[in-house]
C-alpha positions as CSV (number, residue, x, y, z in Angstrom):
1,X,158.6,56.8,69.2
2,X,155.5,57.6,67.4
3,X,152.4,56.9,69.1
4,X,149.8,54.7,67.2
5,X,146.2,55.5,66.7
6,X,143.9,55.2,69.5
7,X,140.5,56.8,69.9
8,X,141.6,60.2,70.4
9,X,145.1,59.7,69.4
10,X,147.8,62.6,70.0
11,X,149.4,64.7,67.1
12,X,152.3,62.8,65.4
13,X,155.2,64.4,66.2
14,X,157.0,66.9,63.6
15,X,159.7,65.8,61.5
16,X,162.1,68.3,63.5
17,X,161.2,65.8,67.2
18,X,162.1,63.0,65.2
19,X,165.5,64.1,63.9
20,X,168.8,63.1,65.6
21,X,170.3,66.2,67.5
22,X,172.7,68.1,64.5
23,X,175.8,67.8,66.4
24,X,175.3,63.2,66.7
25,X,175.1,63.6,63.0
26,X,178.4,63.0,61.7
27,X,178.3,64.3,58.0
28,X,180.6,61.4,56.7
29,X,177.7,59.0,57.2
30,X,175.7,58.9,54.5
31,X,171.7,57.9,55.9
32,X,169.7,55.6,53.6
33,X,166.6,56.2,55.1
34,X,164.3,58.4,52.8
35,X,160.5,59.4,53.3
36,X,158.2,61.4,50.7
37,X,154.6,62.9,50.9
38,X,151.9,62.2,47.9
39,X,148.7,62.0,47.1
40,X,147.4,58.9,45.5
41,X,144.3,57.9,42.8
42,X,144.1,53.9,41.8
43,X,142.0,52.9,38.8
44,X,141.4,49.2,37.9
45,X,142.1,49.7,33.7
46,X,142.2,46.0,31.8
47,X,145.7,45.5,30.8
48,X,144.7,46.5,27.1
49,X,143.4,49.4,27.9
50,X,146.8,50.4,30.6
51,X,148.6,49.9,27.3
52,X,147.1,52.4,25.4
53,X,147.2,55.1,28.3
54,X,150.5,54.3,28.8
55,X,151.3,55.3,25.5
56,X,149.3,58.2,25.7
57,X,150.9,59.2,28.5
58,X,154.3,59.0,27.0
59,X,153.6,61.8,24.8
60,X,154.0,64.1,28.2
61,X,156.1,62.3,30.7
62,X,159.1,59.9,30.1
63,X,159.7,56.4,31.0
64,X,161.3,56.1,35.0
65,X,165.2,55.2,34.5
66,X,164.4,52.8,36.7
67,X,161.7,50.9,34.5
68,X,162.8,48.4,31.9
69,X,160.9,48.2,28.6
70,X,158.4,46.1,29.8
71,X,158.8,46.5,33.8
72,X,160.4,45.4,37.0
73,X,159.0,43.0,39.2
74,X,157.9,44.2,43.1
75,X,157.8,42.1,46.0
76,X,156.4,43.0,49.4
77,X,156.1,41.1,52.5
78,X,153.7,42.9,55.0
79,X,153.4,42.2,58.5
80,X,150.4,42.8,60.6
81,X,149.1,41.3,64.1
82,X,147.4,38.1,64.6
83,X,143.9,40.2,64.8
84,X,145.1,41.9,61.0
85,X,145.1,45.3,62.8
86,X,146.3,47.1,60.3
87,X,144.0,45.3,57.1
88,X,140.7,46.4,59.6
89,X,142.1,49.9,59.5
90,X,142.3,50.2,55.7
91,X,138.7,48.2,55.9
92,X,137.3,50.7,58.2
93,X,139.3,53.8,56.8
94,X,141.1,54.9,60.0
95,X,142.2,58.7,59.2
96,X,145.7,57.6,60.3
97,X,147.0,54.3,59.7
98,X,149.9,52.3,58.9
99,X,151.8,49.4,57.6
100,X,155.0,47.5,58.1
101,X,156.6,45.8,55.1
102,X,159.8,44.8,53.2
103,X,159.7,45.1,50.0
104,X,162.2,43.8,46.9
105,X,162.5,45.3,43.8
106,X,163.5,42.9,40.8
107,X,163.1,38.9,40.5
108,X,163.4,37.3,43.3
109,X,165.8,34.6,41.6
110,X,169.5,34.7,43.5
111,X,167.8,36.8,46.6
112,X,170.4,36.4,49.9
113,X,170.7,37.9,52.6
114,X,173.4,40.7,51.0
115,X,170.3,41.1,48.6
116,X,169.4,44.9,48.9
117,X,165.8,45.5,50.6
118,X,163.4,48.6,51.6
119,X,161.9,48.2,55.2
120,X,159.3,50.6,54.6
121,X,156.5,52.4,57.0
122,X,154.0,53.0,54.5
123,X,151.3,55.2,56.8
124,X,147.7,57.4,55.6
125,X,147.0,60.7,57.2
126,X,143.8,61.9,55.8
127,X,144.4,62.1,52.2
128,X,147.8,62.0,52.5
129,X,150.3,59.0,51.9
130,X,153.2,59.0,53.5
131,X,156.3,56.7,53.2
132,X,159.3,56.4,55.5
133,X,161.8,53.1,54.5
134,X,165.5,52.4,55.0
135,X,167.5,50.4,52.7
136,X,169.2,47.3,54.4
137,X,170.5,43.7,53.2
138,X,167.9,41.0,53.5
139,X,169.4,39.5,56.2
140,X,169.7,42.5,58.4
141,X,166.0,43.0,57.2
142,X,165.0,39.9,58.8
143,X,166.9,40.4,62.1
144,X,165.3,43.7,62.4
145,X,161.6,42.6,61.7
146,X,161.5,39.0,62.4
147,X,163.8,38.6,64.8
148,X,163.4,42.0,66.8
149,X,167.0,42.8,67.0
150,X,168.4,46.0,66.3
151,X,170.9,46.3,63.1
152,X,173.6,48.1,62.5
153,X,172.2,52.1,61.7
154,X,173.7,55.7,61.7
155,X,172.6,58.1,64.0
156,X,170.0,59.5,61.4
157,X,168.9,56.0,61.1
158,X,168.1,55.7,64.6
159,X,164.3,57.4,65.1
160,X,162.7,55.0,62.3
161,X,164.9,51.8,62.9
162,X,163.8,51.9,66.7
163,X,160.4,52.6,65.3
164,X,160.1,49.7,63.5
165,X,161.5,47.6,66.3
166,X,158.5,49.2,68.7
167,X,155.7,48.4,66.4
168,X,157.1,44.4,65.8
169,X,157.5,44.0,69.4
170,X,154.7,45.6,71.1
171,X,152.0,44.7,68.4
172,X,153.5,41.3,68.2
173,X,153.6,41.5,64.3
174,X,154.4,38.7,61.9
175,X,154.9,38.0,58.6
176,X,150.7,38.0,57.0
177,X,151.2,37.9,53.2
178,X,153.3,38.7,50.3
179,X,152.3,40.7,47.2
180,X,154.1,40.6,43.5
181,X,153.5,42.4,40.3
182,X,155.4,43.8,37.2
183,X,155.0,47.5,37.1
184,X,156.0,49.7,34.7
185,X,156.3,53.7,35.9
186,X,156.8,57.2,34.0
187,X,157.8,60.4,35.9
188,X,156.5,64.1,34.8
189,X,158.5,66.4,32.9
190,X,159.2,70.1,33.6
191,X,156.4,71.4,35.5
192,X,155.2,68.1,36.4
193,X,158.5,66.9,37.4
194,X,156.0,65.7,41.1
195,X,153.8,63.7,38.8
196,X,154.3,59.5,38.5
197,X,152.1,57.5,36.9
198,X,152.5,53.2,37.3
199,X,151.2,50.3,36.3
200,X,150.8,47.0,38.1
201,X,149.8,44.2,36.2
202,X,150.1,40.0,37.2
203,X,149.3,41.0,40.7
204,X,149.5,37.7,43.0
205,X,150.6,36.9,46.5
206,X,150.9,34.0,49.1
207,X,149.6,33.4,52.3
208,X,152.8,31.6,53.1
209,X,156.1,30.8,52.3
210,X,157.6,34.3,53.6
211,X,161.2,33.7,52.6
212,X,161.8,35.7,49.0
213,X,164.4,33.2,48.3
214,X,161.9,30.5,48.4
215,X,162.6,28.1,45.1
216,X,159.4,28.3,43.1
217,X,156.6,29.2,45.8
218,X,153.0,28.7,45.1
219,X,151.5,32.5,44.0
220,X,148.2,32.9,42.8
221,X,146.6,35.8,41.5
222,X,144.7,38.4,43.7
223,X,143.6,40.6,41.0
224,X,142.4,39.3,37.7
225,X,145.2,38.4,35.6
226,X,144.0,40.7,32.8
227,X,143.5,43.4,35.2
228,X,145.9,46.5,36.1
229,X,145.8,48.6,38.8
230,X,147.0,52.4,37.2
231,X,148.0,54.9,40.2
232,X,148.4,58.6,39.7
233,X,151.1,59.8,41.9
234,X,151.5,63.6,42.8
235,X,153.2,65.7,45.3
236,X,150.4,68.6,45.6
237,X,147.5,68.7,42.8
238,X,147.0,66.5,39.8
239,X,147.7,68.3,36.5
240,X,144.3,69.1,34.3
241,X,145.6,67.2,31.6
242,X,145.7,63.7,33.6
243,X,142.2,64.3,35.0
244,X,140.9,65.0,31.4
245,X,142.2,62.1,30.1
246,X,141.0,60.2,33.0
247,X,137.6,61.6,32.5
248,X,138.0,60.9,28.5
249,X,138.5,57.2,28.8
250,X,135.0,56.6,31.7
251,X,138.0,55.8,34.3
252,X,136.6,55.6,37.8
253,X,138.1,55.9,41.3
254,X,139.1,52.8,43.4
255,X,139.8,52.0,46.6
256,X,141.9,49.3,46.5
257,X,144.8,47.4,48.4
258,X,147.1,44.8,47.3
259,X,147.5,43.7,50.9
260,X,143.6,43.4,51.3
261,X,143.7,41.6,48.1
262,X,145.9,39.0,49.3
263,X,144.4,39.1,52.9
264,X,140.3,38.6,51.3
265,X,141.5,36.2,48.6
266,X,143.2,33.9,50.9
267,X,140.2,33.9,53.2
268,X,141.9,35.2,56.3
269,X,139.2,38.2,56.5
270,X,135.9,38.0,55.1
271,X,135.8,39.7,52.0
272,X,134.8,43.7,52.4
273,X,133.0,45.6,49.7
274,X,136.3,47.2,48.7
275,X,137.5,43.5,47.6
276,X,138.0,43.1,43.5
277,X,136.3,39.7,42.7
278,X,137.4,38.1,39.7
279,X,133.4,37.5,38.7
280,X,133.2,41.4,38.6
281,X,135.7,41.6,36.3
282,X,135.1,39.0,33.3
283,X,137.8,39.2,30.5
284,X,137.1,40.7,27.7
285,X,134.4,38.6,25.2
286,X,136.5,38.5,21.4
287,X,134.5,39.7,19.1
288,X,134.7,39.0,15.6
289,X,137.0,42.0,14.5
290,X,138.8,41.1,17.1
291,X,139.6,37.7,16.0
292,X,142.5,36.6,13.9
293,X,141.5,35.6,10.6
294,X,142.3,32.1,10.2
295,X,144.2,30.8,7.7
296,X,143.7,27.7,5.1
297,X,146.2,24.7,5.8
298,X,148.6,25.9,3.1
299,X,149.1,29.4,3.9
300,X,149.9,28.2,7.7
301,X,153.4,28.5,8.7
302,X,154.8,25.5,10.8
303,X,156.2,26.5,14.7
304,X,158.7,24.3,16.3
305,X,157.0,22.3,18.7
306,X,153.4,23.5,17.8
307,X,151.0,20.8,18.4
């Protein structure tokens, strides 16, 4: 098991002490657990402006295969204890930290329990971000995280599925608040094949209502709706040309967390100074080039149902 943080915490064990012996590892089982390494910058960009970097940016990288033309929606339930342990350790920026969530990619119309989730680790050490997360139905999902059973698993499985069952059980975790957005993401080319770049807009949450197959749940937004949150996404170093064009357009650094978001904006924390307030973001004021030019009665085309 991996230890958690305490004051002077031990070294996390290497990836080698976590791996299943090689001869328990039969090679016809195929694993679907899967952890990366990255480093990550956030920038709060009006939804305007993401636009036009986004087509910038398309001049040098090319749109994730996994990305429709206007994005894909992402849903994640977090879990945390009744004290929020892990919200004060992003608050009080614990060098090493974590967070327990499942997360849904798509609508979250026609979710069952055969629906395909990620129960992810997501976990900060230092500057990096690491990610550990197994692919499961939503109904083993559930039985794993709020139920505290074990679920079927391969022997690679094992480590990170009895991992997830320590951290429910002994911090008594439950389900804290769910986050949703529409991202859109495009991956580097060539030499920055370790670069992605997304961007999350129409971020909201609940504070309840934990069930993604919930019929029309009451979300509200976190983040100002004409806000985006842009994250640069590398393996080792940033290429130049993104910090130039960072620098170009004034964008500035953020530290920001859609589970804090949803945590702050549903008052179960007093707000920290890291929270995005909607009064420190006020949408854009039109301007008179930016108007449309209106049009006299007869020139006016009539729209079914316009009233």
């Amino acid at each position: 098991m991996v230890a958690l943080p305490v004051t002077t915490r031990r070294k996390s064990r290497s990836r080698e002490e976590d791996q299943v012996p090689a001869e328990e590892q039969p090679l016809h089982v195929a694993s679907r657990l899967h952890a990366f390494n990255r480093f990550e910058l956030k920038y709060l960009v009006p939804v305007e402006q993401a636009a036009e970097i986004r087509d910038e940016l398309a001049e040098r990288m090319d749109r994730d295969l996994n990305s429709p033309v206007g994005g894909y929606g992402v849903w994640s339930l977090y879990y945390d204890t009744p004290q929020l342990r892990f919200y004060w350790e992003k608050i009080e920026g614990l060098k090493f930290r974590r967070k327990l969530r499942i997360r849904h990619y798509g609508d979250l119309d026609g979710v069952t329990d055969e629906s395909p989730v990620c129960v992810e680790i997501k976990q900060r050490v230092n500057r990096v971000t690491q990610k550990r997360r197994i692919t499961l139905p939503y109904g083993a999902a559930r039985q794993l995280c709020d139920s505290r059973e074990l679920v079927e698993h391969s022997p690679k499985e094992r480590a990170f599925i009895h991992e997830v069952l320590e951290l429910v059980v002994r911090l008594n975790l439950q389900p804290t608040a769910i986050t949703g957005y529409q991202r859109e993401a495009l991956v580097g080319r060539e030499a920055d094949t370790g670069l992605r770049v997304t961007f999350d807009r129409r971020i909201r949450g609940r504070d309840r209502d934990f069930h993604f197959g919930i019929a029309a749940p009451e979300n509200r937004f976190t983040i100002p709706p004409h806000m985006s949150v842009m994250e640069i996404k590398v393996n080792e170093r940033t290429p130049h040309w993104i910090t130039d064009l960072a620098a170009r357009r004034n964008l500035n650094l953020i530290r920001v967390s859609k589970y804090v978001q949803s945590v702050e904006a549903f008052g179960l924390a007093p707000r920290s100074v890291f929270h995005v307030n909607e009064a420190d973001c006020p949408p854009p004021t039109p301007t008179e080039q930016s108007l449309p030019r209106q049009r006299s009665a007869p020139e006016a085309p009539l729209k079914a149902g316009a009233q």
